[in-house]
C-alpha positions in Angstrom: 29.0 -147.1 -67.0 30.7 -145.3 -64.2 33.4 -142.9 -65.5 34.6 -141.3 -62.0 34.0 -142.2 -58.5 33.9 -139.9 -55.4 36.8 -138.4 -54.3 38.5 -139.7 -51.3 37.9 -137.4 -48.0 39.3 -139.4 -45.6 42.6 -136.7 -45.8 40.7 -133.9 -45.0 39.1 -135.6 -41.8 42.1 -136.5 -40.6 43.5 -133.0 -41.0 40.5 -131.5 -39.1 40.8 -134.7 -36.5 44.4 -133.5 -36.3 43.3 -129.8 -35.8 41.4 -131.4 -32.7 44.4 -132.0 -31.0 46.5 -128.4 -31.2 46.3 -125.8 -28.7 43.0 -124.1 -29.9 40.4 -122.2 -28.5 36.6 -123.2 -27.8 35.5 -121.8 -30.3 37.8 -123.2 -32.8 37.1 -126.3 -32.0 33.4 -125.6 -32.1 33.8 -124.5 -35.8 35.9 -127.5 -36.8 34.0 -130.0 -34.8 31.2 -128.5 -37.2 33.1 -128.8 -40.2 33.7 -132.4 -39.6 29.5 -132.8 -39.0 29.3 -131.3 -41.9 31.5 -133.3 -44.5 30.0 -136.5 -42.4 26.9 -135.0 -43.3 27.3 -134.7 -46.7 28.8 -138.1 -47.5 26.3 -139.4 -46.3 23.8 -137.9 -48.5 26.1 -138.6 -51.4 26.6 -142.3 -50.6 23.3 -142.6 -50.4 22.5 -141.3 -53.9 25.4 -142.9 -55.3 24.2 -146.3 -54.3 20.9 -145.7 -56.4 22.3 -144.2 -59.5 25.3 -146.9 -59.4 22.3 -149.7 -58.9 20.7 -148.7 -61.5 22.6 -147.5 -64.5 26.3 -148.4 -63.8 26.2 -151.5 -66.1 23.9 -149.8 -69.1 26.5 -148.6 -71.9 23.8 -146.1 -72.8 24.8 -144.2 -70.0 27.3 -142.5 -68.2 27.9 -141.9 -64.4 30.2 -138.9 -63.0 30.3 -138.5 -59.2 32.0 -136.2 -57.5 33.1 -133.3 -60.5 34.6 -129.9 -59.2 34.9 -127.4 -62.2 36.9 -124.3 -62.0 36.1 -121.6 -64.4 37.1 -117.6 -64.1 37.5 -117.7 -60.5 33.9 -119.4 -60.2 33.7 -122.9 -58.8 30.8 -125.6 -59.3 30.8 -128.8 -57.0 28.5 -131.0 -58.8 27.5 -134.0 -56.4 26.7 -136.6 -59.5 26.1 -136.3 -63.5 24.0 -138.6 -65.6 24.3 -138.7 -69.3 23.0 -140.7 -71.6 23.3 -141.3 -75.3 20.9 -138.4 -76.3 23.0 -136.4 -74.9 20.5 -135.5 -71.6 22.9 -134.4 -68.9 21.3 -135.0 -65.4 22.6 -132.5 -62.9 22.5 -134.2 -59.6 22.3 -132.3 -55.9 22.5 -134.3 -52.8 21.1 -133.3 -49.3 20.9 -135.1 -46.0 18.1 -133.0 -44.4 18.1 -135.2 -41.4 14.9 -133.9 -40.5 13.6 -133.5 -43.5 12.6 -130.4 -45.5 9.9 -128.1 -45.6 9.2 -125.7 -49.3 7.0 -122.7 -49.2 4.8 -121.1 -51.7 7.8 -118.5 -52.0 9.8 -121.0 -52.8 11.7 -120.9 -49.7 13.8 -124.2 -48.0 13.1 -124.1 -44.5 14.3 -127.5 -42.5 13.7 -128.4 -38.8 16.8 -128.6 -36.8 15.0 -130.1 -33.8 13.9 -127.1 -32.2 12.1 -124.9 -35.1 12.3 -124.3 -38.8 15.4 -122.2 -40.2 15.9 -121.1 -43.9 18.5 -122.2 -46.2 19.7 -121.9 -49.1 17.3 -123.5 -52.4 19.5 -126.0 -53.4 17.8 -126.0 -56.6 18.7 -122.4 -57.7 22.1 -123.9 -56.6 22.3 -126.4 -58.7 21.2 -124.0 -61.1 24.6 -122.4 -60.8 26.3 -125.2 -61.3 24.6 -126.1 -64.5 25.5 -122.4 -65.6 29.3 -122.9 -65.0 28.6 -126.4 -66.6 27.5 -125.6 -69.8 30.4 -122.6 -70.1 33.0 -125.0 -69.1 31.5 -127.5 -71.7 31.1 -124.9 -74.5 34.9 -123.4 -73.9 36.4 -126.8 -74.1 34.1 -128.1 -77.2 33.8 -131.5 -75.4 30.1 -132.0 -77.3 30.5 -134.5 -80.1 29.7 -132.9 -83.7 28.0 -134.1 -86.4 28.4 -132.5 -90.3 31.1 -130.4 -88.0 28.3 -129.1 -85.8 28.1 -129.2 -82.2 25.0 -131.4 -81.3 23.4 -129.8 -78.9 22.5 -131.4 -75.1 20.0 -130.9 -72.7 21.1 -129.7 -68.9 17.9 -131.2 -66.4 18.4 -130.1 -62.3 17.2 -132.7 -59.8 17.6 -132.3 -55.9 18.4 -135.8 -54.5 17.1 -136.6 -50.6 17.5 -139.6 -48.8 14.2 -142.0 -49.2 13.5 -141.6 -45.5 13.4 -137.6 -45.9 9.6 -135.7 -45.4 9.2 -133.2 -48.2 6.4 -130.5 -47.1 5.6 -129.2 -50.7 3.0 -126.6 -51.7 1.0 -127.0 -54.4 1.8 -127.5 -58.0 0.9 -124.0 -58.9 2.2 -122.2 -56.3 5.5 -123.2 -56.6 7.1 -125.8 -58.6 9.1 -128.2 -56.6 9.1 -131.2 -58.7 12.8 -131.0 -59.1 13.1 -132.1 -55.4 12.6 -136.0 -55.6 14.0 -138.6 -53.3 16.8 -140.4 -54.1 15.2 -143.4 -54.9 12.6 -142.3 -57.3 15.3 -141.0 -59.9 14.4 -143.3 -62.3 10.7 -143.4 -61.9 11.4 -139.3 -62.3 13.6 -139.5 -65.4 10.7 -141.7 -66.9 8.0 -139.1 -66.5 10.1 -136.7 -68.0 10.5 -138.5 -71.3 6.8 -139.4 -70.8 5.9 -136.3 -70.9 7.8 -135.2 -74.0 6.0 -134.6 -77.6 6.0 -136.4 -80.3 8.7 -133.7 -82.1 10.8 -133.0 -79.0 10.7 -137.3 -78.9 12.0 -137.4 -82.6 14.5 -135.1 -82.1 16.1 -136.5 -79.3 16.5 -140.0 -80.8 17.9 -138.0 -84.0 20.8 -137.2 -82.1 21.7 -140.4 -80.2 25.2 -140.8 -80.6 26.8 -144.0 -79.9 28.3 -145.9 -76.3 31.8 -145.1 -77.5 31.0 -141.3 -78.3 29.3 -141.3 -75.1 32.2 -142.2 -73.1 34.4 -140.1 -74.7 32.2 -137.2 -74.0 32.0 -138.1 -70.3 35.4 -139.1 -69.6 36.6 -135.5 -71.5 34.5 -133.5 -68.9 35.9 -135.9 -65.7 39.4 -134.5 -67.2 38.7 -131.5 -66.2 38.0 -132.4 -62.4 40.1 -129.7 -60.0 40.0 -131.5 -56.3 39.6 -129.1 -53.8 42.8 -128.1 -52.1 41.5 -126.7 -48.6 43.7 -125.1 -46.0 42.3 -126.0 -42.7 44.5 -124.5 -40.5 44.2 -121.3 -42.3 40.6 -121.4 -42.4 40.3 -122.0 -38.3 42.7 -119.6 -37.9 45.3 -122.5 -36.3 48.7 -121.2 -35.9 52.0 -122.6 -37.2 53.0 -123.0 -33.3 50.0 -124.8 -32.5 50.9 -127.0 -34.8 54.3 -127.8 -34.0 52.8 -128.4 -30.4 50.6 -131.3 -31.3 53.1 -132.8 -33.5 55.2 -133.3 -30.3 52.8 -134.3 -28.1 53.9 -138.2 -26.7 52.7 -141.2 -28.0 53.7 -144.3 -27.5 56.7 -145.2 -29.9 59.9 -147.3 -30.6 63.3 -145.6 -31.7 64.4 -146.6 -34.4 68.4 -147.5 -36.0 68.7 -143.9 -36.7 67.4 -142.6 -33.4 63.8 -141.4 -35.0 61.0 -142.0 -32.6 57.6 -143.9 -34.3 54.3 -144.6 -32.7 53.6 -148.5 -31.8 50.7 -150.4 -31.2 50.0 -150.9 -27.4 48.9 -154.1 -27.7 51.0 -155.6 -30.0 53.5 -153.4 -30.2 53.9 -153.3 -34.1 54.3 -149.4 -35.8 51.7 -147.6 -36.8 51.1 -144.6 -38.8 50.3 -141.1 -37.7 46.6 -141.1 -38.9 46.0 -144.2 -37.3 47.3 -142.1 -34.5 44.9 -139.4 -34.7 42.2 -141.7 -35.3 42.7 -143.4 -32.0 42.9 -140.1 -30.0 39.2 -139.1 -31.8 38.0 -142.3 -30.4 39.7 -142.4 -27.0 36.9 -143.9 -25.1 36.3 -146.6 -28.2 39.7 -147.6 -27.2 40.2 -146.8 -23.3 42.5 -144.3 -24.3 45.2 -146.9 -26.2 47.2 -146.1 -29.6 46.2 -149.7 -31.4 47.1 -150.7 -35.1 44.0 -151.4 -37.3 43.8 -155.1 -36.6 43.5 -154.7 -32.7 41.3 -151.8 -33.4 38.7 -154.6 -34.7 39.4 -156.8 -31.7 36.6 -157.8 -29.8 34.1 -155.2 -30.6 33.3 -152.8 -33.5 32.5 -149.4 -33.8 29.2 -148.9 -31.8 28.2 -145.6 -32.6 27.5 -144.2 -36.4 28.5 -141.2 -37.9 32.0 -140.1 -38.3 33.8 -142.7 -36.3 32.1 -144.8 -38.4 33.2 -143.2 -41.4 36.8 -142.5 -40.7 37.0 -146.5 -39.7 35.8 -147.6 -43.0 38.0 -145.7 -45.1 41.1 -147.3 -42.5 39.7 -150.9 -42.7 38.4 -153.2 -44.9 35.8 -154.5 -42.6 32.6 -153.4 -44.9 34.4 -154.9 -48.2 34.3 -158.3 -46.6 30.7 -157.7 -45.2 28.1 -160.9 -46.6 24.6 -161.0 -46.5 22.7 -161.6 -43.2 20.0 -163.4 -44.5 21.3 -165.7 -47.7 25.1 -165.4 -47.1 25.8 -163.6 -50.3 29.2 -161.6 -50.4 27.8 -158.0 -50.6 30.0 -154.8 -51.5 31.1 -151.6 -50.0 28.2 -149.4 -50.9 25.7 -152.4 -50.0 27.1 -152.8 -46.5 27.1 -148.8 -45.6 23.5 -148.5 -47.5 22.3 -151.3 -44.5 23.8 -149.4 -41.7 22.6 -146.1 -42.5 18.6 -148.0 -42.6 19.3 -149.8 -40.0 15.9 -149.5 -38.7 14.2 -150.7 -42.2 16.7 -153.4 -42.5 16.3 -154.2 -39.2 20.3 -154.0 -38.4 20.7 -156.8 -40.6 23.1 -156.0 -44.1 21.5 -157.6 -47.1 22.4 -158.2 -50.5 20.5 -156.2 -53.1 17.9 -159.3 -53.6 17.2 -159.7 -50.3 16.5 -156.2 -49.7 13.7 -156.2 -52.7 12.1 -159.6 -51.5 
C-alpha cells in the first residue's frame, strides 16, 4: 500500500526556468542551468525506482510504501528517496542514483563514475544513506511512532540499499575487499530483499515473525512517520545570488497579452488567443525553438508535434499536460498509466520507442 507519493517539483523548475530569464551573469546561469540537470537528473532516478517498488508491492497490505520523506531533526536534515516497511517491522531505506554512465566501486570503497571524459569521485551514497537511517531512527525513537506490545516498544530493523537504474554498469571489487552488496539495481529489489531473508537463521527467522504486527498497525505506523514530512522550502534567487531588481526586470519583460476590464495586462495564446498563465509563460520561453519563439496555451502546445527531445522539456511538459495519462499500449491497446508511459520513454531503446503495458513489457 502506498502511503505518500513524490513531491511535486514542477514549482521549483519553473522558479529556476524563471531565473533563466532575469538579468544574470554567465555564470549564474551556468549554476542554475546545472541545478535544473540536476533535479531532472534526479527524478529520473526516482521515477525509475518508484515504478518498481510501486509494481511490486503497492497492492500487498503487508507492506508499506513512502516516497519522497524529508525529516528535520536538530538542525539536521535527511532526504530519504523511498521507505519500504513491512509487517515485521523491516524498514528498507531506499537511495536513488541516475549514474548515467554508470558507476565504478574500489577496494577503498570509493564511488568513482565516468562523466564521459574520465572517472571523478563522489560521494558513497551508501554511507549517505547511512545518515539518513541515523536521523531516521532518532526521529522515530523521539516521536514513539513504533507500535508496542505489553507497553514495550517492538523493536524494527533499519536495511540501506542503493537503487540504480537496470541499464546502469556497476564495476564492483570483490566480495572481500569491499562489501558493495548494498548497491543493487533497481529492478532486482525484490530478488535482493529475498536473499536477505534467505539468508537469516532459524532464531533471527522466529523472531521476526514473533513480532509481525497486523496491516492496520502497519499503516498506522507508516502514515505517523509521512506526518512528519517537512517539504523543502528553497530560495533560488538567494541561492544564485539573483537580485530583487533582476527580478522585477523579467517580470516586465513583454509578452503577448490582453487588457483586461480593470486595465491589468495578461499573457494570451498566439494562436488562439485564449489567456494563459505565467508558467505556461516561462515554459514557452525555455522551449523557444520547440515553438518558433510563440507564447501558446497547453492545447496548441500539443498541436501537430510533441516534444522531440527528452530530459527536462520533457519533464516540465508532463507535469503541464495530461498527455502521458491518456497514453495506451502500442502493442495490445491497453490504457497504461503515468509511471508506465514515462518508464517506456526513458528505455526507449529496449522498448523499441514503443510504450507498453506492464504485460507486454514481460512477454
Amino acid at each position: 500500500m502506498i502511503i505518500k507519493t513524490s513531491d511535486n517539483r514542477e514549482a521549483d523548475i519553473q522558479e529556476l526556468q524563471r531565473l533563466l530569464t532575469c538579468e544574470i551573469s554567465a555564470k549564474q546561469r551556468f549554476f542554475i542551468e546545472r541545478e535544473i540537470k540536476s533535479i531532472a537528473s534526479g527524478l529520473r532516478g526516482e521515477e525509475s525506482s518508484t515504478y518498481y517498488i510501486d509494481f511490486r508491492y503497492r497492492d500487498n497490505p503487508n507492506w508499506a510504501i513512502i516516497h519522497d520523506l524529508r525529516l528535520e531533526l536538530n538542525g539536521f536534515v535527511a532526504q530519504i528517496d523511498h521507505l519500504l516497511i513491512n509487517r515485521c517491522l523491516d524498514v528498507y531505506v531506499l537511495e536513488s542514483k541516475n549514474y548515467y554512465y554508470g558507476i565504478k566501486i574500489t577496494t577503498e570503497g570509493e564511488f568513482l563514475t565516468w562523466n564521459g571524459r574520465s572517472f571523478v569521485g563522489i560521494e558513497s551514497p551508501i554511507e549517505q544513506n547511512k545518515r539518513h537511517i541515523s536521523l531516521l531512527e532518532k526521529v522515530v525513537a523521539q516521536n514513539g511512532l513504533l507500535p508496542t506490545r505489553l507497553g514495550l516498544a517492538m523493536p524494527a530493523a533499519f536495511h540501506n540499499y542503493v537503487l540504480v537504474a537496470p541499464t546502469s554498469r556497476i564495476d564492483r571489487p570483490a566480495a572481500a575487499q569491499f562489501d558493495s552488496s548494498p548497491v543493487i539495481k533497481a529492478d532486482a529489489l525484490v530478488e535482493a530483499i529475498g536473499k536477505r531473508v534467505d539468508a537469516m537463521g532459524v532464531i533471527n527467522t522466529f523472531a521476526s515473525a514473533a513480532k509481525i504486527v497486523s496491516s492496520e498497525t502497519l499503516q498506522s505506523f507508516a502514515s505517523s512517520l509521512a506526518h512528519l514530512h517537512r517539504p523543502s522550502k528553497m530560495n533560488f534567487a538567494k541561492k544564485f545570488g539573483v537580485s530583487a531588481q533582476n527580478l522585477t526586470s523579467a517580470a516586465n519583460e513583454q509578452t503577448p497579452s490582453a487588457e483586461t476590464a480593470d486595465g491589468i495586462k495578461k499573457a494570451c495564446c498566439e494562436t488562439c488567443g485564449i489567456e494563459v498563465e505565467s508558467k505556461v509563460v516561462y515554459f514557452c520561453r525555455m522551449n523557444n525553438k520547440k515553438f518558433g519563439g510563440k507564447t501558446l496555451c497547453q492545447a496548441c502546445q500539443r498541436i501537430p508535434i510533441q516534444a522531440e527531445e527528452p530530459g527536462i522539456i520533457e519533464l516540465v511538459e508532463a507535469a503541464e499536460t495530461d498527455e502521458i495519462n491518456s497514453a495506451s499500449c502500442d502493442k495490445c491497446g491497453t490504457p497504461v498509466d503515468r509511471k508506465v508511459a514515462f518508464f517506456c520513454r526513458v528505455n526507449g531503446k529496449r522498448f523499441g520507442g514503443k510504450v507498453l503495458c506492464r504485460t507486454c513489457q514481460s512477454a
